[in-house]
C-alpha positions in Angstrom: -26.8 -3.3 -5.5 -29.6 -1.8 -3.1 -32.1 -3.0 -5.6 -30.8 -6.8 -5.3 -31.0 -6.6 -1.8 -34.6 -5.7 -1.8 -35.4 -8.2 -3.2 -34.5 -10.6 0.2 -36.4 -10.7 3.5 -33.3 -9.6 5.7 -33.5 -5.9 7.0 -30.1 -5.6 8.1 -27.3 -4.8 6.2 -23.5 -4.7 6.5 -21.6 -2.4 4.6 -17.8 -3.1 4.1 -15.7 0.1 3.6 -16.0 3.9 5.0 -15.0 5.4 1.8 -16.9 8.2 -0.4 -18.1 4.9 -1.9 -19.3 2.9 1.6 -20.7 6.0 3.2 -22.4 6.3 -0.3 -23.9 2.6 -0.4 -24.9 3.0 3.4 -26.9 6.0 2.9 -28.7 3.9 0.0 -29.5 1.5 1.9 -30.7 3.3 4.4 -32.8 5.7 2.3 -34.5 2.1 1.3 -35.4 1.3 4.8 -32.5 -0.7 5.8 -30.3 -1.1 9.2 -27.2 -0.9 8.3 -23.5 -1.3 10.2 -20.3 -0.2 8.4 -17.5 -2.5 9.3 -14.4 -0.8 8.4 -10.5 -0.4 9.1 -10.4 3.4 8.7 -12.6 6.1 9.0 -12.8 9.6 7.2 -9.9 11.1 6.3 -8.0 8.7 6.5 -9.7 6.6 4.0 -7.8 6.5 0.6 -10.7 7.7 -1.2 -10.1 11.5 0.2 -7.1 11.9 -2.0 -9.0 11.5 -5.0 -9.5 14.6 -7.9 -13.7 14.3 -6.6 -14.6 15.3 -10.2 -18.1 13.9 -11.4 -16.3 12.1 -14.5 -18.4 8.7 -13.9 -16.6 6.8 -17.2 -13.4 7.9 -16.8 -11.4 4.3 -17.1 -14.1 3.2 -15.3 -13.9 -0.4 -16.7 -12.4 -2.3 -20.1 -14.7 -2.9 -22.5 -14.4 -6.5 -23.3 -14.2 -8.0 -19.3 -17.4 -5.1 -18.6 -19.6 -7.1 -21.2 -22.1 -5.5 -23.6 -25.0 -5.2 -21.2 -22.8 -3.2 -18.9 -23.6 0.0 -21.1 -27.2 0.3 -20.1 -26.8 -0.9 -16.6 -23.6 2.7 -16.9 -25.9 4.4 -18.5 -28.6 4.0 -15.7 -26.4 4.8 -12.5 -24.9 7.6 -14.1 -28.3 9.2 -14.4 -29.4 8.3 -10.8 -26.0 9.5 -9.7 -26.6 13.0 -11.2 -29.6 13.5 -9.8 -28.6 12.7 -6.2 -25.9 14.4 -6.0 -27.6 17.9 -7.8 -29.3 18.0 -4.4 -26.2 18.5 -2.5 -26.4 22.0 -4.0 -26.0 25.2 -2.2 -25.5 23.1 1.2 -23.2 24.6 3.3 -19.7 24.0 3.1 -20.1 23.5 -0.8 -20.1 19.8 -0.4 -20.7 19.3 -4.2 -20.3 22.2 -6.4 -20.2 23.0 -10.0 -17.1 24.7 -11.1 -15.8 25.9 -15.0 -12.9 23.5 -16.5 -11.0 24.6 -19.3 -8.9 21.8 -21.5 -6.2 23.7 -23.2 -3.8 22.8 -26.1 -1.3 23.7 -28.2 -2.9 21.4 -31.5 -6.0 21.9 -32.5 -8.6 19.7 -30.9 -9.7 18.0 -33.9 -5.7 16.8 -34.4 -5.1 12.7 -33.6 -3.1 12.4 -30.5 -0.1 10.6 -31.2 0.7 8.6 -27.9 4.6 7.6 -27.1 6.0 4.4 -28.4 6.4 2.5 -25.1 6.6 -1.1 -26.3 3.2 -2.4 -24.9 1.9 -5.5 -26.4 -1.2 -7.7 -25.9 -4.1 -6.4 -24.5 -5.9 -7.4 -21.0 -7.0 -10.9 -21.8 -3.2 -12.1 -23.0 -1.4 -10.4 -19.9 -4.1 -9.4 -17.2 -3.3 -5.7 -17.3 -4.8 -3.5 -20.4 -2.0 -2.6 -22.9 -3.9 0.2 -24.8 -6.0 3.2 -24.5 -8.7 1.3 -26.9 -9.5 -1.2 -24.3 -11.1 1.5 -21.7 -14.9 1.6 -22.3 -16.4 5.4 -23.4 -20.0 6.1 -22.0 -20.0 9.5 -21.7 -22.5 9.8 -25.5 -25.1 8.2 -23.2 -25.8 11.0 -21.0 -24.7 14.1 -23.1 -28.5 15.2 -22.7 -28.1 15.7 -19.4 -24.6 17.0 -18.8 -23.5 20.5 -20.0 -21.3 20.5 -23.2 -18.0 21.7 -23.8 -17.6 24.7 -25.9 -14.3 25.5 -27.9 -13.2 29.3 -27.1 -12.3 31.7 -29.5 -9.0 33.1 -29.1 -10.9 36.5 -28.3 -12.7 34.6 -25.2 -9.0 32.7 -24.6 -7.6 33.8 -21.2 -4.5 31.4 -21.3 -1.5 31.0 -23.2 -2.2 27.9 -24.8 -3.9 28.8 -28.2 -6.6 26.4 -28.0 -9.2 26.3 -24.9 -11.9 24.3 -24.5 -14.6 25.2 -21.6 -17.2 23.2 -19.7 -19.0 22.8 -16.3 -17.6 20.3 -13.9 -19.5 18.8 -10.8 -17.0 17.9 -8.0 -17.0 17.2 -4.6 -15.2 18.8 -2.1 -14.5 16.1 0.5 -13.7 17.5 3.7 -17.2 19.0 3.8 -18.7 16.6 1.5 -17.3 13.8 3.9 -18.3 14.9 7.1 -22.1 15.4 5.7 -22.1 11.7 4.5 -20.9 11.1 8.2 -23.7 13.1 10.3 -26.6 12.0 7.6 -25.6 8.5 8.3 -25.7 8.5 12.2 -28.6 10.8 12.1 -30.4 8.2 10.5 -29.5 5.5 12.8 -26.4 3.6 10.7 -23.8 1.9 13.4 -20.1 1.6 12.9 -17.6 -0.9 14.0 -13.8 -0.9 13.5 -12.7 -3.9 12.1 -10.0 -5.0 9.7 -10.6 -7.9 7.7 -8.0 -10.4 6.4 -9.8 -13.0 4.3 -13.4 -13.0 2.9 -14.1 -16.4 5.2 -14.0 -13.8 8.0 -17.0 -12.4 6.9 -19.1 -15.5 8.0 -19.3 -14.3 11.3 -21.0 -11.2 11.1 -24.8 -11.2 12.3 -25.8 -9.1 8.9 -26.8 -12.2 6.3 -26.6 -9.5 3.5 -23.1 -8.0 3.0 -21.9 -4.9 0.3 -18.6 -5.0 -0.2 -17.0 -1.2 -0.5 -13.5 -1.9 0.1 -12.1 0.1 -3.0 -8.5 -1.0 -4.2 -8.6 -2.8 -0.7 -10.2 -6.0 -2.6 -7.7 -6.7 -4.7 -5.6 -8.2 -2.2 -8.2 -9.3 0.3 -10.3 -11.2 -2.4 -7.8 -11.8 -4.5 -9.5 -9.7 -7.2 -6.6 -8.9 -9.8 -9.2 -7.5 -12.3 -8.7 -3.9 -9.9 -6.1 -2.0 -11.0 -4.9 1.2 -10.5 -5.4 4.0 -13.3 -4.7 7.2 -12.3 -1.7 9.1 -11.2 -1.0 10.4 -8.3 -2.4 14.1 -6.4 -0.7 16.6 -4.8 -2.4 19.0 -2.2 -1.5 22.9 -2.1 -3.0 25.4 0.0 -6.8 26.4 -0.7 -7.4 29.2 -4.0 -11.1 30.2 -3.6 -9.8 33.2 -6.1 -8.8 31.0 -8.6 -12.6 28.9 -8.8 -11.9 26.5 -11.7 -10.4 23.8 -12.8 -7.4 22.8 -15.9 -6.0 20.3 -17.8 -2.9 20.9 -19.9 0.3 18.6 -21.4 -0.8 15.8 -18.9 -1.2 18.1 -16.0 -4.7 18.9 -14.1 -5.3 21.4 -11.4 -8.8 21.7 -9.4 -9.1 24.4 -7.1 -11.6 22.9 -4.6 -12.8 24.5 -0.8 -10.3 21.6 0.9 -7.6 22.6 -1.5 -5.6 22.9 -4.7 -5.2 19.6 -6.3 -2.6 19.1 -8.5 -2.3 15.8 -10.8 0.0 14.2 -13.0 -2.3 12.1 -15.4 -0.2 11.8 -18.5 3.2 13.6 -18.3 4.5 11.0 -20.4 2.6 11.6 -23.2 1.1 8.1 -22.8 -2.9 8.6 -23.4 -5.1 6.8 -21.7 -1.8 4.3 -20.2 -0.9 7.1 -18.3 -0.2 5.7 -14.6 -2.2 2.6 -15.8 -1.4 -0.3 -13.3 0.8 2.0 -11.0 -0.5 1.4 -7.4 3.2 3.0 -5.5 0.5 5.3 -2.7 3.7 6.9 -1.0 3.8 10.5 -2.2 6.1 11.1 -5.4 7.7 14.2 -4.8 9.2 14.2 -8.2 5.8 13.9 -10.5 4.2 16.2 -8.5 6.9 18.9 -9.0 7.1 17.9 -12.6 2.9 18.7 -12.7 3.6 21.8 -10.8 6.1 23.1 -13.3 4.0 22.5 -16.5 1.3 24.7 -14.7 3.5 27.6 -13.6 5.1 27.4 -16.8 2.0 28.4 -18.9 1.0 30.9 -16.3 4.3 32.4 -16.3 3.2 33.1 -20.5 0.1 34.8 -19.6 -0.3 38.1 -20.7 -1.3 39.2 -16.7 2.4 37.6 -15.5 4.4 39.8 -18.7 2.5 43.0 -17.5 
């Protein structure tokens, strides 16, 4: 987006959005010799970006397939690699603002067994109903960059420190956002960026802002204010329990994920239902759900409570 708008003879720019994303697309700009304002409802934390997992996982659902177009791919391809890059220099900062951390997939079927989703009816796809039907219509990037990003490795039951039989391990970039946040933040008023609160309620608004160039950053925001019915929601809900920094890692397991991150433990429901890649597909109910979150909670302290360290 930056790029495009080097290409005019305006210098000022105005952001839309004070998410991970705006503060992101600001800082761009800026880095590119730009004057940019943020116009924006809500600023950190109480953006709805902050209650995200923050896991580096750049094609996870990250668009369908046939509505993304072939040439998407390569244009993927090509942010992911700038986005790795960037954010590898957030390293070692204080605060941990990005960080790597291990992640372990664990199973009770082998890996190389076909998952067998639930029955649930669906039919159609996205272009006969407007809302994707089945796992097969999400777009898989993540071959493109495999040089780049560390591999997973499957453990051998001797190197397996959970009950599960089958582990998987890999390295996981992740942002912690309370730091990572309130460095976005400072780097963006130290280099001169200007906010104003404002709440937009149609894009006509927009007209009477003095910036000629605008980058809309509103998130799931824009699906109402433009209309946009193409953004959907795709991802379950996440709970928040106190801060582990003894427990540095991350898990997925039966449909539950846990990240232990400096701002907290984050516990997500992302397929309880045995429903693949549908899990929590089209959901967008942002109220907390007391009840999934117990039920991810209980699959975790479940397996824990097999662990050979909780029987001795």
């Amino acid at each position: 987006m930056v790029e495009k708008v080097s290409t005019t003879l305006q210098r000022k720019v105005a952001v839309i959005g004070c998410g991970i994303i705006g503060l992101t697309t600001a800082l761009t700009a800026q880095r590119a010799g730009f004057d940019v304002t943020i116009y924006t409802k809500d600023l950190l934390p109480r953006t709805r970006s902050v209650r995200a997992n923050g896991s580096w996982t750049p094609d996870s659902r990250v668009s369908l397939t046939a509505p993304a177009g072939p040439g998407f791919a390569d244009l993927w391809e090509k942010m992911a690699r700038i986005s790795w890059a960037t954010y590898r220099d957030y390293l070692g900062l204080p605060g941990n603002p990005v960080e790597f951390i291990e992640h372990f997939v664990l199973s009770d079927r082998p890996f190389n067994t076909p998952h067998e989703e639930s029955p649930d009816g669906r039919t159609g796809d996205y272009a006969s109903t407007g809302m994707p039907q089945h796992g097969t219509e999400f777009a898989r990037y993540s071959d493109r960059i495999k040089d780049i990003v560390p591999a997973a490795e499957e453990l051998h039951p001797s190197e397996n420190p959970f009950a599960a039989p089958y582990a998987k391990r890999n390295t996981l970039m992740l942002y912690n956002f309370a730091s990572y946040g309130h460095l976005l933040m400072s780097e963006f008023f130290q280099a001169g960026g200007h906010v104003v609160i404002r709440e937009f309620h149609d894009p006509s608004e927009l007209t009477s802002l003095p910036e000629k160039i605008i980058i809309n950053c509103p998130g799931y925001a824009a699906r109402d204010w433009w209309n946009d019915k193409s953004l959907i929601p795709v991802r379950g809900q996440t709970a928040w329990l106190p801060p582990r920094p003894d427990l540095p890692y991350g898990l997925h397991y039966q449909g539950a994920s846990a990240v232990s991150k400096t701002d907290g433990l984050m516990v997500q429901a992302y397929d309880l239902n045995n429903e693949g890649e549908m899990g929590s597909v089209g959901n967008s109910f942002e109220h907390p759900d007391r009840s999934e979150s117990e039920r991810a909670i209980k699959v975790l302290a479940d397996l824990f409570a097999r662990s050979p360290l909780s029987e001795g």
